[in-house]
N, CA, C and O atoms as CSV, one atom per row, in Angstrom:
chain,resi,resn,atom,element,x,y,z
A,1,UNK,N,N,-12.482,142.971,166.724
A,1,UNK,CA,C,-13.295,143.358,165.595
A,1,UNK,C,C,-13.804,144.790,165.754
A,1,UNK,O,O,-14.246,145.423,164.795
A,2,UNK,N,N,-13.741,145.195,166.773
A,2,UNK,CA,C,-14.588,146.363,167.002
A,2,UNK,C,C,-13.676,147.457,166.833
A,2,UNK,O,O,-13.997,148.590,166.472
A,3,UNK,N,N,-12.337,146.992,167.159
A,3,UNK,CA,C,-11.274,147.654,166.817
A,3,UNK,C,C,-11.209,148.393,165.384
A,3,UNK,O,O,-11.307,149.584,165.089
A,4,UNK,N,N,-10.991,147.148,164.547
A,4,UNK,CA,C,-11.151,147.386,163.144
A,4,UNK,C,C,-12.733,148.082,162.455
A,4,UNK,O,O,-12.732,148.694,161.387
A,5,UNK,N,N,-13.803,147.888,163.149
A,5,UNK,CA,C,-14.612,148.370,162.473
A,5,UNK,C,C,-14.479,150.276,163.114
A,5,UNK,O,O,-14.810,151.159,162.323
A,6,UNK,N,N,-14.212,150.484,163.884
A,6,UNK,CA,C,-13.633,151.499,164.776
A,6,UNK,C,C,-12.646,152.473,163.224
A,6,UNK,O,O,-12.986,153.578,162.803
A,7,UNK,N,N,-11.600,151.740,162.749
A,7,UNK,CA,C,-10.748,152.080,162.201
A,7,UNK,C,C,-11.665,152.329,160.426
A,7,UNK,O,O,-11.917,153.413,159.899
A,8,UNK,N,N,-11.956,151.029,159.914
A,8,UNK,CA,C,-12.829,151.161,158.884
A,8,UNK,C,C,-13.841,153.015,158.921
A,8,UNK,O,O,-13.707,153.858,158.034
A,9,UNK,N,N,-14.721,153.177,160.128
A,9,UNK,CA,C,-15.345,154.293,159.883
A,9,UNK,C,C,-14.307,155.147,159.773
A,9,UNK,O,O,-14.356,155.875,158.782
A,10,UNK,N,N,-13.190,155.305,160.641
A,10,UNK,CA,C,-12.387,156.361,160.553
A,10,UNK,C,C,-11.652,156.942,159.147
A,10,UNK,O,O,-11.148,158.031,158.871
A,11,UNK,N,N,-11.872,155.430,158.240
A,11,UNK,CA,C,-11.614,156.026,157.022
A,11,UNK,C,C,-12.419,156.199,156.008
A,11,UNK,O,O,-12.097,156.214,154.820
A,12,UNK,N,N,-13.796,156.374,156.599
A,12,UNK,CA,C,-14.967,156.672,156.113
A,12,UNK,C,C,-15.618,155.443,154.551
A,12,UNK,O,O,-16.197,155.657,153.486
A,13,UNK,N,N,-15.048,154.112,155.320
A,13,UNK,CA,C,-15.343,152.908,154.744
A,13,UNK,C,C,-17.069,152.282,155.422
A,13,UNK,O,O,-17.164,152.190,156.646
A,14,UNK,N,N,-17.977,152.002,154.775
A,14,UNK,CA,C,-19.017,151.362,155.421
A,14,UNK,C,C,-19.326,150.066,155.242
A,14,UNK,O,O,-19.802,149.431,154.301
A,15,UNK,N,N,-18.802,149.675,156.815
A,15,UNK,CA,C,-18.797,147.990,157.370
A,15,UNK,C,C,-19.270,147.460,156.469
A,15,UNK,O,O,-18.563,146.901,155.630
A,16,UNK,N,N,-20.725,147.490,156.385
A,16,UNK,CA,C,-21.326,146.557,155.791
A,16,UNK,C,C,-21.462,145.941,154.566
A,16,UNK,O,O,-22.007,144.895,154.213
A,17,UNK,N,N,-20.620,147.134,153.776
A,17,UNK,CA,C,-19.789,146.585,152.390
A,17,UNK,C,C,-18.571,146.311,152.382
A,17,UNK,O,O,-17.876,146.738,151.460
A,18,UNK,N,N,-17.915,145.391,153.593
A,18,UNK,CA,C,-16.765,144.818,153.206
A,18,UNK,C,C,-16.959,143.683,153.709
A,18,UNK,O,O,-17.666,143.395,154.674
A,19,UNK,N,N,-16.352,143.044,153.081
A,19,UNK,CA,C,-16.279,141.344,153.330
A,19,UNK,C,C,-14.695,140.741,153.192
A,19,UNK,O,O,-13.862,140.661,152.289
A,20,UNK,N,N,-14.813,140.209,155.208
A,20,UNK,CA,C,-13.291,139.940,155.804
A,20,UNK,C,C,-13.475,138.005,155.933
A,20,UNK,O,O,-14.391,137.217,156.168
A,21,UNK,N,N,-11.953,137.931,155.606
A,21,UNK,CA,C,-11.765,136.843,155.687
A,21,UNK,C,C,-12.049,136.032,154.584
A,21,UNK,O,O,-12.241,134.887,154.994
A,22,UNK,N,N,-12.207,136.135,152.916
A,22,UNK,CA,C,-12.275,135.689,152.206
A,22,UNK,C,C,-10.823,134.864,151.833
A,22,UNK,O,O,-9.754,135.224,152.325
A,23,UNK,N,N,-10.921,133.861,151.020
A,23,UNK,CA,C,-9.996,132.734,150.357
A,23,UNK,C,C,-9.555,133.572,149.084
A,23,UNK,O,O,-8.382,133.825,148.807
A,24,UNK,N,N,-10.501,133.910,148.455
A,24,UNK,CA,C,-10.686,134.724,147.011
A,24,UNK,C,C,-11.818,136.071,146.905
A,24,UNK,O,O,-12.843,136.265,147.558
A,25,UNK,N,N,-11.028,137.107,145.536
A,25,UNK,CA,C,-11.184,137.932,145.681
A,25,UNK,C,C,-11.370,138.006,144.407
A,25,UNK,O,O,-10.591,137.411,143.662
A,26,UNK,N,N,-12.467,138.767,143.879
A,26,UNK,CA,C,-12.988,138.726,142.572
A,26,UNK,C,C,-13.075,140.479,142.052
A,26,UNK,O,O,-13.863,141.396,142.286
A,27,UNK,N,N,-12.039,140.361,141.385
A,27,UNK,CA,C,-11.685,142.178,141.080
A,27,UNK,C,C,-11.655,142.194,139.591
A,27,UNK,O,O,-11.242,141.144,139.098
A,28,UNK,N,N,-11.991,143.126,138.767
A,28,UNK,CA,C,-11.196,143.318,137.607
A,28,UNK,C,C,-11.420,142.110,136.383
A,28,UNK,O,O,-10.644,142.154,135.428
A,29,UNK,N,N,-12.145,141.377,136.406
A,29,UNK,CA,C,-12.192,140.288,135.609
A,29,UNK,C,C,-11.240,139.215,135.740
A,29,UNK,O,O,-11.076,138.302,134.930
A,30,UNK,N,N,-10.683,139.379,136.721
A,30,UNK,CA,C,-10.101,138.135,137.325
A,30,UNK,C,C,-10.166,138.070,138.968
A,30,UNK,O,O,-10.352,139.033,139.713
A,31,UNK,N,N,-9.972,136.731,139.341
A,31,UNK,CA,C,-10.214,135.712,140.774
A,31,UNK,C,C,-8.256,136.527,141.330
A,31,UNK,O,O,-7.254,136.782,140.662
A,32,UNK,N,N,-8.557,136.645,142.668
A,32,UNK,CA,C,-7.293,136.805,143.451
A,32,UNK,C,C,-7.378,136.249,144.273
A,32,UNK,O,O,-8.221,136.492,145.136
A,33,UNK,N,N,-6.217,134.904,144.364
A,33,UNK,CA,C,-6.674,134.045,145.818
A,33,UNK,C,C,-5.288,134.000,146.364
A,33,UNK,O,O,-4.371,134.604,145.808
A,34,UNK,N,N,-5.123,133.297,147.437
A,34,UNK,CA,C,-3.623,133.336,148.315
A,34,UNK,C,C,-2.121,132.888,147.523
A,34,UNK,O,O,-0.996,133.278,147.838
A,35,UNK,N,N,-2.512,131.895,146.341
A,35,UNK,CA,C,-1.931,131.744,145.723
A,35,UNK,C,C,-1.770,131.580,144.266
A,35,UNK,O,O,-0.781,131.117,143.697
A,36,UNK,N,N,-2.684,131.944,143.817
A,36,UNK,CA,C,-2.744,132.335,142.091
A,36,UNK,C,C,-4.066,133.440,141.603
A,36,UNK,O,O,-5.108,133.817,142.139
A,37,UNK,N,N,-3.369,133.709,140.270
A,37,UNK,CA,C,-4.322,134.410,139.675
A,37,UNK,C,C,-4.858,133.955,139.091
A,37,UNK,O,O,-4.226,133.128,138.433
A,38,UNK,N,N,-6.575,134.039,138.742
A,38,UNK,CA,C,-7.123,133.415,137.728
A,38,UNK,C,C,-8.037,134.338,136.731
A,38,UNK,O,O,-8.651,135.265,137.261
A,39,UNK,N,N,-8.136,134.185,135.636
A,39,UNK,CA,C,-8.849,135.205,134.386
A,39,UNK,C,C,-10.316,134.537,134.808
A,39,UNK,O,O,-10.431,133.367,135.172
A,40,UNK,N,N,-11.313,135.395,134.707
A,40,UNK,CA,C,-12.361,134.780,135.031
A,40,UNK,C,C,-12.814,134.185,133.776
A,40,UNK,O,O,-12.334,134.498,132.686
A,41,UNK,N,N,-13.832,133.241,133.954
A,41,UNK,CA,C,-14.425,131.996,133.012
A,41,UNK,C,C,-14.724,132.857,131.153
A,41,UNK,O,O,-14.373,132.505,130.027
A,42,UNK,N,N,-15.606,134.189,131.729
A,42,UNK,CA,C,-15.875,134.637,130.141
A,42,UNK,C,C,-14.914,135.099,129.694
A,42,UNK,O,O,-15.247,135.474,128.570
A,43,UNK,N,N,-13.532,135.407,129.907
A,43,UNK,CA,C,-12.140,136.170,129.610
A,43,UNK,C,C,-11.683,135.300,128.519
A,43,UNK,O,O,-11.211,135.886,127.545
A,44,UNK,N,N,-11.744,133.647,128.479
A,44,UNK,CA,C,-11.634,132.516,128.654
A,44,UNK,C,C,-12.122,132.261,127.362
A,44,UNK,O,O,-11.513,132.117,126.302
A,45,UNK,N,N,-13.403,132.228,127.643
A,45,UNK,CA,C,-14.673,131.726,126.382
A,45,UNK,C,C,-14.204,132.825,125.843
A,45,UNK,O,O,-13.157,132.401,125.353
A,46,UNK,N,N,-14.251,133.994,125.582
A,46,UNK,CA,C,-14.177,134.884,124.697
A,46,UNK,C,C,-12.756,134.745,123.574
A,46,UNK,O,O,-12.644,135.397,122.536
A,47,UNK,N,N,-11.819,133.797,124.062
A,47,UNK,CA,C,-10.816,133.578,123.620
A,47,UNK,C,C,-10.639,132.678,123.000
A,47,UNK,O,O,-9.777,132.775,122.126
A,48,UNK,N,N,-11.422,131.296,123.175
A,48,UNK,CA,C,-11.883,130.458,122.442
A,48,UNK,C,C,-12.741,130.721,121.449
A,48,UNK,O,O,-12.423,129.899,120.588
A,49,UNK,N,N,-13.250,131.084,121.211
A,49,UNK,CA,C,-14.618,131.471,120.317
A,49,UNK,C,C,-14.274,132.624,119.932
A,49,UNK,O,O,-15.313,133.196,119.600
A,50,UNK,N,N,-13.001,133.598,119.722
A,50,UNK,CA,C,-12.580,134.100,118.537
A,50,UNK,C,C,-12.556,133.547,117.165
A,50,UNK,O,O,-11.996,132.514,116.797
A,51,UNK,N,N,-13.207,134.342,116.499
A,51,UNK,CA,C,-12.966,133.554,114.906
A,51,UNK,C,C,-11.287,133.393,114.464
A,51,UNK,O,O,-10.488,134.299,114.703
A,52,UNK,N,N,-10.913,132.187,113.831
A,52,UNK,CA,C,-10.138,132.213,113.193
A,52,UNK,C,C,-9.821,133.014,112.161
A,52,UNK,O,O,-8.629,133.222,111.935
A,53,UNK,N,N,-10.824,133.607,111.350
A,53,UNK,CA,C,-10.199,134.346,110.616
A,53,UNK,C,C,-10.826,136.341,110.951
A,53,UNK,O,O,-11.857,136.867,111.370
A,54,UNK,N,N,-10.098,136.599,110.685
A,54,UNK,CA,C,-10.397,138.324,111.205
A,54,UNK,C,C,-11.029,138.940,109.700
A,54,UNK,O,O,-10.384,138.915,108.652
A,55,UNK,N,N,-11.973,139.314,109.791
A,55,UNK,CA,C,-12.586,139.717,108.310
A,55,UNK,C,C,-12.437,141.474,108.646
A,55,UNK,O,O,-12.478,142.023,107.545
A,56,UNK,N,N,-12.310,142.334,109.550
A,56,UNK,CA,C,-12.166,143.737,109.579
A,56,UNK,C,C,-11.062,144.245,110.815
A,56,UNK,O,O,-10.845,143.697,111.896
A,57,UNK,N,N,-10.547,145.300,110.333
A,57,UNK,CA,C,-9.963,145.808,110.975
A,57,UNK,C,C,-10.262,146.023,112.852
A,57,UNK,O,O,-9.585,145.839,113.863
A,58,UNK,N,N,-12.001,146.622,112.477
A,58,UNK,CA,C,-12.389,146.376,114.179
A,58,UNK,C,C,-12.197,144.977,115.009
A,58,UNK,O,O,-12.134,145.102,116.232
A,59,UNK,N,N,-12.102,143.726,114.494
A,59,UNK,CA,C,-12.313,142.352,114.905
A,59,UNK,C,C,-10.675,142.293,115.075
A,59,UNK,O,O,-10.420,141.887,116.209
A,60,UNK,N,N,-9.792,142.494,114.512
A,60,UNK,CA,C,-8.323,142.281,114.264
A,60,UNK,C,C,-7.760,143.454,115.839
A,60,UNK,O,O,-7.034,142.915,116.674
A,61,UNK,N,N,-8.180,144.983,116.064
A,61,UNK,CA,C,-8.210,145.881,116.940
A,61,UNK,C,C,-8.862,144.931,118.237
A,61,UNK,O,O,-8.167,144.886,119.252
A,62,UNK,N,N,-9.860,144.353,118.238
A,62,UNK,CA,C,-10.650,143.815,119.490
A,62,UNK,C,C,-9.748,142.439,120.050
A,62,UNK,O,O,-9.536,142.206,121.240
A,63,UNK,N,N,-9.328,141.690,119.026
A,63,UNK,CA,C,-8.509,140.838,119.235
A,63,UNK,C,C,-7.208,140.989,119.693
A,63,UNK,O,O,-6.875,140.087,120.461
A,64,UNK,N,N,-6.339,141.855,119.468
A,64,UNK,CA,C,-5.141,142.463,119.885
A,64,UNK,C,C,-5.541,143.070,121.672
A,64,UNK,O,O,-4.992,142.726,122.720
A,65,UNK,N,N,-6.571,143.964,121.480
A,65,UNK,CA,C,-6.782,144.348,122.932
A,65,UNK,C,C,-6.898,143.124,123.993
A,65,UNK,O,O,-6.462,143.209,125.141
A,66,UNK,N,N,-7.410,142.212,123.573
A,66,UNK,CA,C,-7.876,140.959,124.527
A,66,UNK,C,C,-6.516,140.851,125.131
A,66,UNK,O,O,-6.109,141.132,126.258
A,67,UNK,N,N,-5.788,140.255,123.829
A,67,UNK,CA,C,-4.460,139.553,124.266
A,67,UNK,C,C,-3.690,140.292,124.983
A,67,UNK,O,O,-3.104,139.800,125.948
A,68,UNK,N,N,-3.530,141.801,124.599
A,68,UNK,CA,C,-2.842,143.107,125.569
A,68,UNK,C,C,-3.300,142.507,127.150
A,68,UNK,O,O,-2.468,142.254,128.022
A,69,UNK,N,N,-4.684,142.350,127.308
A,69,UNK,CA,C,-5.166,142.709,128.675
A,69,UNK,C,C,-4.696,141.197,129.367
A,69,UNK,O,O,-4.798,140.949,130.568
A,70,UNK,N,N,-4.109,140.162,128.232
A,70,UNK,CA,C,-4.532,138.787,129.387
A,70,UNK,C,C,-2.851,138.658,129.217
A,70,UNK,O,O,-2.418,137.936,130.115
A,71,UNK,N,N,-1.911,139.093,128.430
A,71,UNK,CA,C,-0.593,138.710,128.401
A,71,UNK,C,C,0.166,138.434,129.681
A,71,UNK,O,O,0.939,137.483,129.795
A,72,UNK,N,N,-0.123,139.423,130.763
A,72,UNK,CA,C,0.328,139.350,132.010
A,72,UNK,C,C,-0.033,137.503,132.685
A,72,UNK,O,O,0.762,136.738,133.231
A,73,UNK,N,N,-1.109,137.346,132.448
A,73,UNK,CA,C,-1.567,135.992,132.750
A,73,UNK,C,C,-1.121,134.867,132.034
A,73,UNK,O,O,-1.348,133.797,132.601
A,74,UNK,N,N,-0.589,134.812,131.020
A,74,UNK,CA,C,-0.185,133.668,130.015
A,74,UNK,C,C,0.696,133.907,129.935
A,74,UNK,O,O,1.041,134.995,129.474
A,75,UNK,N,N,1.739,132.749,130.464
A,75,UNK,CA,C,2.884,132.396,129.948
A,75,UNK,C,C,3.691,132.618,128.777
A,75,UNK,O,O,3.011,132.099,127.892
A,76,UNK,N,N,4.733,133.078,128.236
A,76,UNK,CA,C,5.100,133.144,126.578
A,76,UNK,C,C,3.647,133.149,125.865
A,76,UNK,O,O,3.184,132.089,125.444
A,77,UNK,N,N,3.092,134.102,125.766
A,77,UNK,CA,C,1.627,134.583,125.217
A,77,UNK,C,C,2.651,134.734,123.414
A,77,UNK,O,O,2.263,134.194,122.379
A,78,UNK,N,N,3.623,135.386,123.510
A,78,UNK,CA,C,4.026,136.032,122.572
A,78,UNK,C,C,4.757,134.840,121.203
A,78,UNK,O,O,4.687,135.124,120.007
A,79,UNK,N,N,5.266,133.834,121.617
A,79,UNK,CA,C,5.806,132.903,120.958
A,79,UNK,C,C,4.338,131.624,120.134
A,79,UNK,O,O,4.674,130.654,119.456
């Protein structure tokens, strides 16, 4: 360990804001764990609780961006 914290300063990282040995990794609005990705919970709700119907152009723009950002995560998003 001392090794690595040795190495950490050398790249002018401070110990005490990193945290080793985690399962999951919470970046970006989504969970990164050893074996899947997950959208975090409000990514989620926000997608549910879109209105069905789009009454303005900004709501129709906000809605398109969502889906841009989560397509990578959903399966045939597009069909």
């Amino acid at each position: 360990m001392d090794e690595i914290f040795k190495d950490l300063k050398d790249f002018c990282l401070v110990p005490n804001k990193i945290e080793l040995e985690k399962s999951e990794i919470d970046y970006l609005k989504i969970i990164l764990s050893s074996t899947k990705i997950i959208l975090k919970l409000h990514i989620t709700t926000k997608i549910k609780e879109f209105p069905e119907k789009l009454e303005t152009l900004k709501k129709l723009q906000s809605l398109l961006g969502l889906f841009n950002y989560v397509r990578q995560f959903v399966k045939n998003l597009s069909k």
